[in-house]
PAPADO-787117 format. One line per field, with one value per residue (C-alpha): residue number from 1; residue in one letter; x, y, z. Coordinates in nm, 2 decimals, always signed. Each point is the difference from the previous one (the first is absolute). Example, Ala and Ser with C-alpha at 12.3 -4.5 7.8 and 13.67 -1.06 7.14 Angstrom:
BEGIN
k	[1,2]
r	[A,S]
px	[+1.23,+0.14]
py	[-0.45,+0.34]
pz	[+0.78,-0.07]
END
This chain:
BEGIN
k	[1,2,3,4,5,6,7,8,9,10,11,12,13,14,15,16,17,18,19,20,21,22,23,24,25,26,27,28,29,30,31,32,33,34,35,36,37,38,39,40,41,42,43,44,45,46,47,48,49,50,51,52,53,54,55,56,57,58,59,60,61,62,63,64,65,66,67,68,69,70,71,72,73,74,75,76,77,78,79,80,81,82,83,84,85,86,87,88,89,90,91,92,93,94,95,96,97,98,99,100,101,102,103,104,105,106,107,108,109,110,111,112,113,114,115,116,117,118,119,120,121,122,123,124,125,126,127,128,129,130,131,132,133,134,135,136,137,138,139,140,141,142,143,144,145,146,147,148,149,150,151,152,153,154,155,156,157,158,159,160,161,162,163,164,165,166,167,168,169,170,171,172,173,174,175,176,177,178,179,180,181,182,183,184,185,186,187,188,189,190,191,192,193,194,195,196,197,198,199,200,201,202,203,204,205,206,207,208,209,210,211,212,213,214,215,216,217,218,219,220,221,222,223,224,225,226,227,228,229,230,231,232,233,234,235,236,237,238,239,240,241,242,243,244,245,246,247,248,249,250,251,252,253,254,255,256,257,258,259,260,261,262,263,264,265,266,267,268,269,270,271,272,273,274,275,276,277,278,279,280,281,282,283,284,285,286,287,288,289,290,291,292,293,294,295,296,297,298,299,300,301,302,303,304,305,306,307,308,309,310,311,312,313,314,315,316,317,318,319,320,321,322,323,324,325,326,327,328,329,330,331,332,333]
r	[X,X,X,X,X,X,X,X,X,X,X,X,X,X,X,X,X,X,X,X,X,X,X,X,X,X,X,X,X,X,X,X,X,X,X,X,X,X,X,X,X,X,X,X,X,X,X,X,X,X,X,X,X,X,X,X,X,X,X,X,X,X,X,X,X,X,X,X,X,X,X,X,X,X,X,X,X,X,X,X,X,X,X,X,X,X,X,X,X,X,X,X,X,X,X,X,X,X,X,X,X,X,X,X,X,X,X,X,X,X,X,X,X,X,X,X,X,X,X,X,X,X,X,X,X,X,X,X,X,X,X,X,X,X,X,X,X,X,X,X,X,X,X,X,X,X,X,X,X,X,X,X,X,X,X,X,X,X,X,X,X,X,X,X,X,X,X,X,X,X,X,X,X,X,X,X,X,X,X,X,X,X,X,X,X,X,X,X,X,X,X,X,X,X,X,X,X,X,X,X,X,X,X,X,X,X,X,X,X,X,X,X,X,X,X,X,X,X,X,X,X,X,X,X,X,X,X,X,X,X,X,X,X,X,X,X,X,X,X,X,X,X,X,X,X,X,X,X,X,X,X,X,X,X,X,X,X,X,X,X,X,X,X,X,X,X,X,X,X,X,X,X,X,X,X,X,X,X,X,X,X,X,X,X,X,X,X,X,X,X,X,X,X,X,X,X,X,X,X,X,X,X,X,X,X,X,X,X,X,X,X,X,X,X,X,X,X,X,X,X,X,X,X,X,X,X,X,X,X,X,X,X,X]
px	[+15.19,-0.13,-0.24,-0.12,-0.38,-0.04,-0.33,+0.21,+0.35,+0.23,+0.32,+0.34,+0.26,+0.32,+0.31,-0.02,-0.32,-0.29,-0.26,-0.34,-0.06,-0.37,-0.15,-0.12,+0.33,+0.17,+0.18,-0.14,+0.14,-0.04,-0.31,-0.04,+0.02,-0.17,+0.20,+0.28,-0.10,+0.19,-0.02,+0.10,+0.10,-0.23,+0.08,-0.14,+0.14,-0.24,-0.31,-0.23,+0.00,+0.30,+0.12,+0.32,+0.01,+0.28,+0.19,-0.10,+0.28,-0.09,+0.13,+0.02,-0.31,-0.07,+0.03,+0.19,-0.04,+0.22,+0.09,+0.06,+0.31,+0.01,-0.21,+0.11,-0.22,+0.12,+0.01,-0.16,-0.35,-0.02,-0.15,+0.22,+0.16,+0.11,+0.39,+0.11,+0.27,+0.10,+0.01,+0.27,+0.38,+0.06,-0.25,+0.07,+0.31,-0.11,-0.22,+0.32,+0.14,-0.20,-0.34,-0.33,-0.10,-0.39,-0.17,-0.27,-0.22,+0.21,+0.31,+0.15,+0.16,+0.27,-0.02,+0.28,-0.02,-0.12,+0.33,+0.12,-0.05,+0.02,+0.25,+0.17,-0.21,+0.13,-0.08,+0.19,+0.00,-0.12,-0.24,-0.27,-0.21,-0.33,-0.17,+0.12,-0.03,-0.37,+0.06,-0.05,-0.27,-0.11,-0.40,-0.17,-0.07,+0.33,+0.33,+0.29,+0.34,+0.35,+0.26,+0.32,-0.20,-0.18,-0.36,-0.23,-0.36,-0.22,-0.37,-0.13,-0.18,-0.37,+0.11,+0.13,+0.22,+0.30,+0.07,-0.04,-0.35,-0.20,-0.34,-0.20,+0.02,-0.37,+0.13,-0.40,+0.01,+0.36,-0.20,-0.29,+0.11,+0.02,-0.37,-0.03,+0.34,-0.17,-0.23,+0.26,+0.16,-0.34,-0.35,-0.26,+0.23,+0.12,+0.33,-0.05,+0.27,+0.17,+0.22,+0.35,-0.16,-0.30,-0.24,-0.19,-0.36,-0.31,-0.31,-0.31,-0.20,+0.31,+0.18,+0.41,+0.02,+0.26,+0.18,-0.29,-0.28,-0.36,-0.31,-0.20,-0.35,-0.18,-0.35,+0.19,+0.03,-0.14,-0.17,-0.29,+0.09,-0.31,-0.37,-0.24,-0.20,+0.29,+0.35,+0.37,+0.18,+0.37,+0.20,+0.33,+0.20,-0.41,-0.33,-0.36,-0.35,-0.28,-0.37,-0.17,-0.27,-0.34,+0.22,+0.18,+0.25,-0.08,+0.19,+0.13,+0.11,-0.33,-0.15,-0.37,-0.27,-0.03,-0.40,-0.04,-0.35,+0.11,+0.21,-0.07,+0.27,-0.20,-0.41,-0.23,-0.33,-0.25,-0.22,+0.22,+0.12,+0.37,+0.07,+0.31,+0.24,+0.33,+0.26,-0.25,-0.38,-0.27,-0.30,-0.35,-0.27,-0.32,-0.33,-0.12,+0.30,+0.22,+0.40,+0.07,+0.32,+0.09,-0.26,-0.37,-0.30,-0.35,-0.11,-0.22,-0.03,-0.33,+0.06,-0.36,-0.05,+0.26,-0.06,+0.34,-0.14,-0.01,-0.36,-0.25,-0.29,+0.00,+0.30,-0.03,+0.25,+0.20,+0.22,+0.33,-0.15,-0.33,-0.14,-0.25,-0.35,-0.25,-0.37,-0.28,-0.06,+0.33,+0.34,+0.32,+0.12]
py	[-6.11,+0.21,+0.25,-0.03,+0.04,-0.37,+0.12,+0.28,-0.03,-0.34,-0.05,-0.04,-0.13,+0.14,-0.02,+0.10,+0.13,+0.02,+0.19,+0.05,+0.00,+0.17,-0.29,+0.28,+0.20,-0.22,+0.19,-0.04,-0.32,-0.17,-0.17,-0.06,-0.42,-0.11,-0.32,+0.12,+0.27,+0.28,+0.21,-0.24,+0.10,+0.02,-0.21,+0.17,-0.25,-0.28,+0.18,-0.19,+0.29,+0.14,+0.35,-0.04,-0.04,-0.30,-0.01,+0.07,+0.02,+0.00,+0.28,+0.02,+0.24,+0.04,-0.14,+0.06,-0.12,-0.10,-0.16,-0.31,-0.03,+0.12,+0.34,+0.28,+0.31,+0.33,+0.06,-0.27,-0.10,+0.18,-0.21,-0.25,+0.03,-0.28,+0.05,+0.01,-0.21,+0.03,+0.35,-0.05,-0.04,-0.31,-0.20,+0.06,-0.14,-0.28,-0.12,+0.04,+0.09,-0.11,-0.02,+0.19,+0.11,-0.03,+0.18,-0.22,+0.10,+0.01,-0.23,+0.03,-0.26,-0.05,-0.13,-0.07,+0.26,-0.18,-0.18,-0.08,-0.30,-0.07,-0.20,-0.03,+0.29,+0.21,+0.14,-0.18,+0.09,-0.33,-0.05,-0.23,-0.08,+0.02,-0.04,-0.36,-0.05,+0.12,+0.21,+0.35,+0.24,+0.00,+0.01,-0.32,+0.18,+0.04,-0.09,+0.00,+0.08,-0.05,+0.27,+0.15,+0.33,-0.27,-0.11,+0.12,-0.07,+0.04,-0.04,-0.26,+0.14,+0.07,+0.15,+0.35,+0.15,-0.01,-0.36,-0.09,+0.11,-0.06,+0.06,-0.16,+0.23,+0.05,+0.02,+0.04,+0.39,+0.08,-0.08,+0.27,+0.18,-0.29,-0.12,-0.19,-0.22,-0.31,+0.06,+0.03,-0.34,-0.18,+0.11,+0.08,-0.06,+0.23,+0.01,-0.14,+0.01,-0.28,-0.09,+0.12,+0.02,+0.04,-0.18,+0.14,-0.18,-0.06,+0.26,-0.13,-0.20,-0.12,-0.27,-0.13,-0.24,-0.09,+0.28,+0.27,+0.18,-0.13,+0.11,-0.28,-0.13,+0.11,-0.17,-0.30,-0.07,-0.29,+0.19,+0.23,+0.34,+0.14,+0.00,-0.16,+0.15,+0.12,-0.02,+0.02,+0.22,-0.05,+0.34,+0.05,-0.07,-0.02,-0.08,+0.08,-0.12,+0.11,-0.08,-0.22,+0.21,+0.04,+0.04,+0.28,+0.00,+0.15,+0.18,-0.30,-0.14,-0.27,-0.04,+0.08,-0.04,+0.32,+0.09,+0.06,+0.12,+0.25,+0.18,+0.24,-0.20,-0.34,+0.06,-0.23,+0.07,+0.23,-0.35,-0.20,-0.02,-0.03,-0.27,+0.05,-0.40,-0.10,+0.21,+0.14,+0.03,-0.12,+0.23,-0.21,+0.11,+0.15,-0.18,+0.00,+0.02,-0.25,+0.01,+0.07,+0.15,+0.12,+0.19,-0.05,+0.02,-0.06,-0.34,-0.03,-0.43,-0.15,-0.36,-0.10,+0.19,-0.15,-0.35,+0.01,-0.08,-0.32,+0.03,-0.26,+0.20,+0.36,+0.25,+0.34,+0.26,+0.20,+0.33,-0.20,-0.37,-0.20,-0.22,-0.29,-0.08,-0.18,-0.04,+0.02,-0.30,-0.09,+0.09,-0.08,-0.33]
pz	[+23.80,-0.27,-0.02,-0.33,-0.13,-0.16,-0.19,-0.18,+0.02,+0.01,+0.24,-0.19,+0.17,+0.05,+0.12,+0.37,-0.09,-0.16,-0.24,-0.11,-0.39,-0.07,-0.23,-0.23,-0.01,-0.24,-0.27,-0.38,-0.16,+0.33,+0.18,+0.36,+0.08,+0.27,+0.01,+0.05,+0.12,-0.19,-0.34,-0.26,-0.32,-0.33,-0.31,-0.27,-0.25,+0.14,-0.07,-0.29,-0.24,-0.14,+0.13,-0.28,-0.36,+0.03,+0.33,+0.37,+0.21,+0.41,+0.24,+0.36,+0.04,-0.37,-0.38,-0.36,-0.33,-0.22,-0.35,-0.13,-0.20,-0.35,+0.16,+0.18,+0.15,+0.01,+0.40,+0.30,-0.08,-0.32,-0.34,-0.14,-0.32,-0.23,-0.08,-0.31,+0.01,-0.39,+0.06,+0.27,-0.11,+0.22,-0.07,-0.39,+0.07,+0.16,-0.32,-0.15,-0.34,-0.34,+0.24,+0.00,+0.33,+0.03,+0.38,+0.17,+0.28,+0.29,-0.20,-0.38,-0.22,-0.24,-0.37,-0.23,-0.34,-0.30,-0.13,+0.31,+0.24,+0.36,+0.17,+0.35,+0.07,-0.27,-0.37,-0.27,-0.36,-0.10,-0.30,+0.03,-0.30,+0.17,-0.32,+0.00,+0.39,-0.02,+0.27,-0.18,+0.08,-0.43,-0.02,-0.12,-0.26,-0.16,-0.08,+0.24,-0.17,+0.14,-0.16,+0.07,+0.14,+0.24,+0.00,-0.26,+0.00,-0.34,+0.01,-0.25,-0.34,+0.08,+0.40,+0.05,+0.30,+0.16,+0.01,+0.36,-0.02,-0.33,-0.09,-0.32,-0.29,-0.13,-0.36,-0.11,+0.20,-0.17,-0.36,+0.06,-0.30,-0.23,+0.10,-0.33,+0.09,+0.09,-0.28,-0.27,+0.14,+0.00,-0.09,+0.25,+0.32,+0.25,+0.21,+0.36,+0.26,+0.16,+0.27,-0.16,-0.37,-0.19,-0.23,-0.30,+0.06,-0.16,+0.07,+0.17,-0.29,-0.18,+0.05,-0.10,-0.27,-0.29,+0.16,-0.11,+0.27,-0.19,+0.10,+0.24,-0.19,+0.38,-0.15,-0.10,+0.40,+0.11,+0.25,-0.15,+0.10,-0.15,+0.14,-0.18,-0.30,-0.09,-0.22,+0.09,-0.25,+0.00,-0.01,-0.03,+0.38,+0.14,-0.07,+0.06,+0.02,-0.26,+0.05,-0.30,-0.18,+0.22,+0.33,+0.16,+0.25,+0.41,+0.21,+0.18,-0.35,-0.09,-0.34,+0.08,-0.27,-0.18,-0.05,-0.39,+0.06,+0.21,-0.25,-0.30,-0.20,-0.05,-0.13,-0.08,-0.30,+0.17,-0.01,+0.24,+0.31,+0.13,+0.20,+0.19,+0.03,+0.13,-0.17,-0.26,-0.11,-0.21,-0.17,+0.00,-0.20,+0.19,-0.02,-0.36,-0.16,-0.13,-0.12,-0.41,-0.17,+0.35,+0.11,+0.18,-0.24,+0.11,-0.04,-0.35,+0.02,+0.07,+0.13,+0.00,-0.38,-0.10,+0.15,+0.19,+0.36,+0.15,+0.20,-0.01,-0.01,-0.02,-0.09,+0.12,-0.15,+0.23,-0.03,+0.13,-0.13,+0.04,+0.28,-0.04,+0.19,-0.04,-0.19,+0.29,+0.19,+0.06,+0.16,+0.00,+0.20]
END
């Protein structure tokens, strides 16, 4: 029999013998298991969050990282390093002579030097017309050519750069200096860019035709462009709107009545009155005074003198006219 404390310490068996393991004595990297009744080691590697940067390895008792292939780490559980492997003589040699050696994360790969082709795992000094093939790396943009030197890219007239990247040319920018360029090649147009080119267009309020930029008749439009009491006037490449005498234009562009008898610039005889109308004015004589050779003079006609009144009975004379009534005894009906 044993003599072991069961609520602190477990018995181990032996051979020929026996002994107790405190359940809280187990060394670090180890837990105490109650199955099976023993310290049981710790497997770091199965924990949920990463304790490596690649690798775990599993110790008895403990734990190591390590590196995948294609990195290496100065000394056990230190940072891993990608390998150069073009950097390295023997795996130079295995891309092999006539090949480019390009490093990858954690790998590298081989490419056969421009001129040379691969076959049975090896460079060959093969030419291949890839301009023909379509399998160059030209831009779309330009033009592949196959020569003696091998592959040539040019790009196309209107694009600049190296050929296997070209960019359009904005020929309008290169002709800052010569502003007048378009100009000289066509009147009233200006140099707009294109993709790969240019055009020399028409400016706003002219229009292309028979070869020439002429000016566009805006107030011919079908659709009036003007408010109304007023005029479109055609301008050279624009137009503009004019109010008709009597009206003057707002600040929100409307021909509103302009008041004659407002202003110093229109007067009327000192005997009449200005009467301000639609777009312009009328003078009317006052009271006792009547229109002749332009001006008001006092009335000097007596109807009822003169027999010029149409009343039945009596004709009274007035300043501005006459007015009829009747004898006594009777009344108009």
């Amino acid at each position: 029999m044993h003599d072991c404390n069961l609520k602190i310490e477990s018995c181990q068996n032996l051979e020929g013998s026996f002994q107790c393991v405190n359940i809280n004595d187990c060394e670090e990297g180890f837990f105490y298991d109650s199955d099976w009744k023993r310290c049981t080691d710790v497997d770091e590697c199965a924990s949920e969050n990463s304790i490596c940067e690649q690798e775990c390895a599993n110790t008895e008792g403990s734990f190591y990282c390590e590196c995948k292939a294609g990195y290496e780490q100065s000394s056990r559980n230190a940072p891993c390093y990608d390998i150069d492997e073009c950097d390295q003589v023997a795996d130079q040699a295995a891309c092999g002579i006539n090949s480019i050696c390009e490093n990858t994360s954690g790998s590298f790969s081989c490419s056969c030097k421009e001129g040379f082709v691969l076959e049975n795992g090896n460079c060959t000094n093969r030419r291949i017309n890839e301009c023909l093939l379509g399998t160059h790396s030209c831009d779309v943009n330009a033009q592949c050519l196959y020569t003696k030197n091998g592959l040539n890219c040019l790009c196309f007239s209107g694009f600049i750069g190296d050929g296997y990247f070209c960019d359009d040319l904005d020929e309008c920018a290169l002709r800052k200096d010569d502003e007048n360029y378009c100009e000289n090649i066509l009147d009233n147009s200006k140099c707009v860019n294109t993709f790969g080119s240019f055009e020399c267009k028409c400016i706003s309020g002219f229009i292309l035709k028979n070869e020439k930029c002429v000016d566009v008749d805006e107030c011919s439009s079908f659709s009036k462009i003007c408010p109304r009491n007023s005029n479109c006037v055609n301008t050279a490449g624009s137009a503009f709107c004019e109010c008709e005498n009597g009206f003057q234009m707002n600040e929100n562009g409307f021909c509103d009545d302009f008041d004659e008898c407002e202003s110093e610039k229109y007067r009327c005889d000192e005997n009449a009155k200005c009467i301000n109308t639609d777009g312009s004015f009328k003078c009317d004589c006052r009271a006792g005074f009547i229109l002749k050779n332009g001006s008001c003079e006092r009335k000097e006609i007596n109807e009822c003198v003169q027999k010029t009144h149409n009343c039945e009975q009596v004709c009274n004379d007035e300043v501005d006219g006459f007015y009829c009534s009747c004898f006594p005894g009777f009344y108009f009906i």
